[in-house]
C-alpha positions as CSV (number, residue, x, y, z in Angstrom):
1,X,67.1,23.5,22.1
2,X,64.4,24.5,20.1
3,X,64.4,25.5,16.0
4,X,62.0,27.0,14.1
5,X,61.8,26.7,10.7
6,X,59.4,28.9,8.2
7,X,59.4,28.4,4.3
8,X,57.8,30.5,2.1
9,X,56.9,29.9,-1.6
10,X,57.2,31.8,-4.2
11,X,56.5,30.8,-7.9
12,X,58.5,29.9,-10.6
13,X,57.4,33.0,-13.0
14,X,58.3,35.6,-10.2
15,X,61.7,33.7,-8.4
16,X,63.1,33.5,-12.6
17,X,61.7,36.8,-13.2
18,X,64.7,39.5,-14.4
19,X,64.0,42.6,-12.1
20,X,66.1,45.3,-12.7
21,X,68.4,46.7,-10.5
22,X,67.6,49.5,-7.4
23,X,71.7,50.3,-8.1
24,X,72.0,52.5,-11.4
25,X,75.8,52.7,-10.9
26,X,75.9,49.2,-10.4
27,X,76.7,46.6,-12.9
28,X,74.2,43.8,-12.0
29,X,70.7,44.1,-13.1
30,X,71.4,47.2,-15.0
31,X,71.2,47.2,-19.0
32,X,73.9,46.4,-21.2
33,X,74.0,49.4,-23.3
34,X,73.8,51.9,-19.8
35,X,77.3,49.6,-18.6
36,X,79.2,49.6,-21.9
37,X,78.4,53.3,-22.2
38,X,79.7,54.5,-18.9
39,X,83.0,51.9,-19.5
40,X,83.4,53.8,-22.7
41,X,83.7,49.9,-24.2
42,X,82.2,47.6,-26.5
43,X,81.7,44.2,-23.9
44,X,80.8,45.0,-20.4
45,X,83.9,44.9,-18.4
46,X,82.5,41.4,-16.1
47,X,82.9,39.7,-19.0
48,X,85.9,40.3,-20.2
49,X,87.0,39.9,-16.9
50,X,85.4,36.5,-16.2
51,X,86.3,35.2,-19.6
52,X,89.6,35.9,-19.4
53,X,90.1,34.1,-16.2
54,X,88.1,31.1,-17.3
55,X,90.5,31.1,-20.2
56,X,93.4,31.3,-18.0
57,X,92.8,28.6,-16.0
58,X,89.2,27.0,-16.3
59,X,89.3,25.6,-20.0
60,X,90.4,22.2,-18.8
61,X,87.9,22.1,-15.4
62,X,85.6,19.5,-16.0
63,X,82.1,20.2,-16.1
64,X,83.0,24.4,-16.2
65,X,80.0,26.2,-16.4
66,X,78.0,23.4,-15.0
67,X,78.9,22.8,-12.0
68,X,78.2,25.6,-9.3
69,X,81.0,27.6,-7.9
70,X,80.7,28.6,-4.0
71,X,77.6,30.6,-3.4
72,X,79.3,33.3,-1.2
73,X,82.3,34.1,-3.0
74,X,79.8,34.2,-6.2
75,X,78.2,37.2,-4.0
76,X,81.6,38.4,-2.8
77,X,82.2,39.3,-6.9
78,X,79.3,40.5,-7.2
79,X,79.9,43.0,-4.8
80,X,83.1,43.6,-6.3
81,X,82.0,44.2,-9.5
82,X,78.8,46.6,-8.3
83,X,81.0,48.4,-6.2
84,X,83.8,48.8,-8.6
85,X,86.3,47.5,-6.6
86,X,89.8,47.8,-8.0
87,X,91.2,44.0,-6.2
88,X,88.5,42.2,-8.3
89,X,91.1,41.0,-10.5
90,X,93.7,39.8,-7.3
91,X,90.0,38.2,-6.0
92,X,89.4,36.6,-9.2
93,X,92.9,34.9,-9.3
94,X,92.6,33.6,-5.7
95,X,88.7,32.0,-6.2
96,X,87.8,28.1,-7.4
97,X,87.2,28.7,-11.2
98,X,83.3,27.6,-11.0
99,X,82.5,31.1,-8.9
100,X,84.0,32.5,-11.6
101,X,81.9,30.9,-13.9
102,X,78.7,31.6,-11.5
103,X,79.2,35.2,-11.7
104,X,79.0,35.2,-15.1
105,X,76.1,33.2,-15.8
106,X,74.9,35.5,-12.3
107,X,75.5,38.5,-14.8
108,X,73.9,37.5,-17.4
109,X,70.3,35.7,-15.7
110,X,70.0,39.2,-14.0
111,X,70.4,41.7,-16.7
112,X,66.8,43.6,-16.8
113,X,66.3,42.5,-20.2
114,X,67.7,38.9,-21.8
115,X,70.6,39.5,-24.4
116,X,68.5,38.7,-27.3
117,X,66.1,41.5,-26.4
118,X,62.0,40.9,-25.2
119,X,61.3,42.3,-28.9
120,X,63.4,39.7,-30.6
121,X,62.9,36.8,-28.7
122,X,59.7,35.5,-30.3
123,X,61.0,35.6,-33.5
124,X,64.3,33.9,-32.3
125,X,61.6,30.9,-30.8
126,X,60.1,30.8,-34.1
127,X,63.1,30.9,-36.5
128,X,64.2,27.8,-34.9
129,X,61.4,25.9,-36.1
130,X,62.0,26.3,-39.9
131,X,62.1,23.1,-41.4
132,X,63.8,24.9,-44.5
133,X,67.5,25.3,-43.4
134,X,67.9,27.8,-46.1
135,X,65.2,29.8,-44.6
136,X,66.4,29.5,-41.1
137,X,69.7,30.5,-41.5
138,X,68.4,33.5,-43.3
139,X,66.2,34.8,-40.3
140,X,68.0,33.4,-37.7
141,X,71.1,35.6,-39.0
142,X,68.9,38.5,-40.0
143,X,67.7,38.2,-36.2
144,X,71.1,38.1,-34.8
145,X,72.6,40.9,-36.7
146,X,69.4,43.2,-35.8
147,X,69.9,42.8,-32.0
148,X,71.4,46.3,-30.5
149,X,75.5,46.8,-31.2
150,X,76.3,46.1,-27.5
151,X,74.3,43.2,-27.2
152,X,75.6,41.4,-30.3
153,X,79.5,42.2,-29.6
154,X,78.9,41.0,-26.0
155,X,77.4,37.4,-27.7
156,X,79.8,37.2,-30.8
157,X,82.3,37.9,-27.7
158,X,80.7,35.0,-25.8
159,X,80.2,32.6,-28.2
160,X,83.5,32.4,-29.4
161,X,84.6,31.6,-26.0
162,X,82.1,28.8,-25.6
163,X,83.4,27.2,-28.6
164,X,86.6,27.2,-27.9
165,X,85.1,25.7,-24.4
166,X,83.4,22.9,-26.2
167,X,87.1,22.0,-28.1
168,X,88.3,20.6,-25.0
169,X,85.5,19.0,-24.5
170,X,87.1,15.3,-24.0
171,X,89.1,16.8,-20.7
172,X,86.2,19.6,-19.8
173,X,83.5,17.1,-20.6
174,X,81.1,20.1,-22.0
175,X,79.4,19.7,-25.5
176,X,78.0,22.4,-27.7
177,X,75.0,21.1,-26.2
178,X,75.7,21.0,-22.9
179,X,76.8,24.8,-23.3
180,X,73.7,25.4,-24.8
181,X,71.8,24.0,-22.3
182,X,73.5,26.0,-19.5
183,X,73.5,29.1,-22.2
184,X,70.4,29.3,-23.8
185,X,67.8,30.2,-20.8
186,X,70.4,32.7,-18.9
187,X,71.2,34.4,-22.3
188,X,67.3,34.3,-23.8
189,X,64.9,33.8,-21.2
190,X,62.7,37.1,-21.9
191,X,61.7,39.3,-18.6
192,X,58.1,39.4,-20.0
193,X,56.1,36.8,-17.9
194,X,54.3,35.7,-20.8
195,X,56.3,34.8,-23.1
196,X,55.2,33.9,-26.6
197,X,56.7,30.8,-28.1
198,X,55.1,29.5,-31.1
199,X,52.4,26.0,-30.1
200,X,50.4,24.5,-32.3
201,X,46.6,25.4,-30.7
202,X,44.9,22.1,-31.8
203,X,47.1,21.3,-28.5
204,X,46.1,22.1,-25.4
205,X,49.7,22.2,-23.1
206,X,50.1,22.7,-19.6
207,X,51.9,25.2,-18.2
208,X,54.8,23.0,-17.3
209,X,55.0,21.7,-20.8
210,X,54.4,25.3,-21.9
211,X,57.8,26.1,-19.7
212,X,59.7,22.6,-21.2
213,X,58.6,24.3,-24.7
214,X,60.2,27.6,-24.0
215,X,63.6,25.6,-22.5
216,X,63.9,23.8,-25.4
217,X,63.3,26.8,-28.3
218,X,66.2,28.5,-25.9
219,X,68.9,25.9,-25.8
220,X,68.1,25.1,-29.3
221,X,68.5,29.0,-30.5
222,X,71.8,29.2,-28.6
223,X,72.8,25.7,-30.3
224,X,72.6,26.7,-33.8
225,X,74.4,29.8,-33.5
226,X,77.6,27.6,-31.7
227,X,77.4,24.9,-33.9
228,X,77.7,27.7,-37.3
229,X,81.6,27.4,-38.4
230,X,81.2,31.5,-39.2
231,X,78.7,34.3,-38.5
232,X,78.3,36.3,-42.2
233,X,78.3,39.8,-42.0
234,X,77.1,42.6,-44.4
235,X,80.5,45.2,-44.7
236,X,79.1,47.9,-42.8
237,X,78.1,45.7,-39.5
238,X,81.7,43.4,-40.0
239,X,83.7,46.8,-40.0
240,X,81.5,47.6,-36.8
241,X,82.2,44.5,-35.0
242,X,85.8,44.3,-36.1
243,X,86.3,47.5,-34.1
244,X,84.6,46.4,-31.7
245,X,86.9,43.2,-30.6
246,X,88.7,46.4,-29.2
247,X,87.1,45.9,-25.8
């Protein structure tokens, strides 16, 4: 018997690259305001869908959200969900909770654009780095509350779930940080190749400690936001969002 192997590589800026999906009518890969516009909702329905079958049953799983689920019935939902099909739900109740889990974070790494917008995500990099806390929670709020309707429902949506994640964190064994570290690049990572994240330029870096540099600015954006008791809201966006937890 002979085998024949053949590898191939392909670079870490184009294999994390978001590429936007050849499938309009789909749901994966297609922009978050063009999928809660056709639903006629406020949070994409995959979401609410995975969430609420992670809250079911997956609140307790140890390591959820970190460890991977099956890689084929991760592509099995995903098929469901691009296709519409109307079992997902009977699929979802019959799958290990971590595919669950995958397709969400699946969802989420392959929308066209990251959550926090390409437009915001500098600023998000370089809020983070405020040394005065007053200042930061100003514009990291500021930030948050100027992302597009859709995209901040969907996180405000998200995050609560990850907290209430990280409360059963002595049985689940994940943290707010741990969350954030499995959060912060799926949710943030910007589609742009060339990112800009704020270095000091007495400094020559590398390119791998240029990529650490973004990692870190991610996880660490995602981690202030879930470690904030409350999100303030001026009136007008609070009576937005409020009708919004319709979904």
């Amino acid at each position: 018997i002979e085998v024949k192997l053949s590898m191939k590589f392909t670079s870490r800026e184009f294999s994390l690259k978001r590429m936007p999906s050849r499938k309009p009518m789909g749901v994966f890969g297609v922009k978050i305001s063009t999928v809660t516009k056709r639903e006629r909702s406020k949070v994409p329905y995959i979401v609410r869908q995975c969430l609420e079958e992670i809250e079911r049953r997956g609140m307790e799983e140890v390591g959820i959200y970190r460890v991977s689920g099956v890689a084929t019935d991760i592509q099995a939902l995903k098929t469901a969900f691009d296709t519409n099909n109307k079992d997902v739900s009977v699929m979802m109740s019959e799958m290990d909770v971590n595919a669950i889990a995958g397709t969400l974070k699946l969802y989420f790494r392959e929308l066209p654009e990251p959550l926090f917008t390409d437009e915001l995500y500098p600023n998000f990099a370089g809020g983070i780095t405020l040394s005065d806390s007053v200042a930061k929670e100003s514009c990291m709020l500021n930030l948050l509350l100027s992302l597009p309707e859709p995209n901040l429902v969907t996180f405000l949506f998200l995050l609560d779930h990850l907290k209430r994640v990280a409360e059963k964190e002595s049985v689940n064994k994940m943290s707010l940080h741990n969350l954030a570290t499995v959060f912060g690049p799926t949710l943030l990572r910007p589609a742009e190749k060339d990112s800009k994240i704020p270095a000091n330029p007495t400094q020559p870096i590398s390119m791998g400690d240029s990529w650490s540099l973004e990692v870190m600015a991610q996880v660490q954006v995602l981690l202030y936001f879930l470690q904030l008791e409350t999100i303030p809201t001026p009136d007008s966006k609070r009576q937005s969002i409020l009708f919004s937890t319709e979904v």
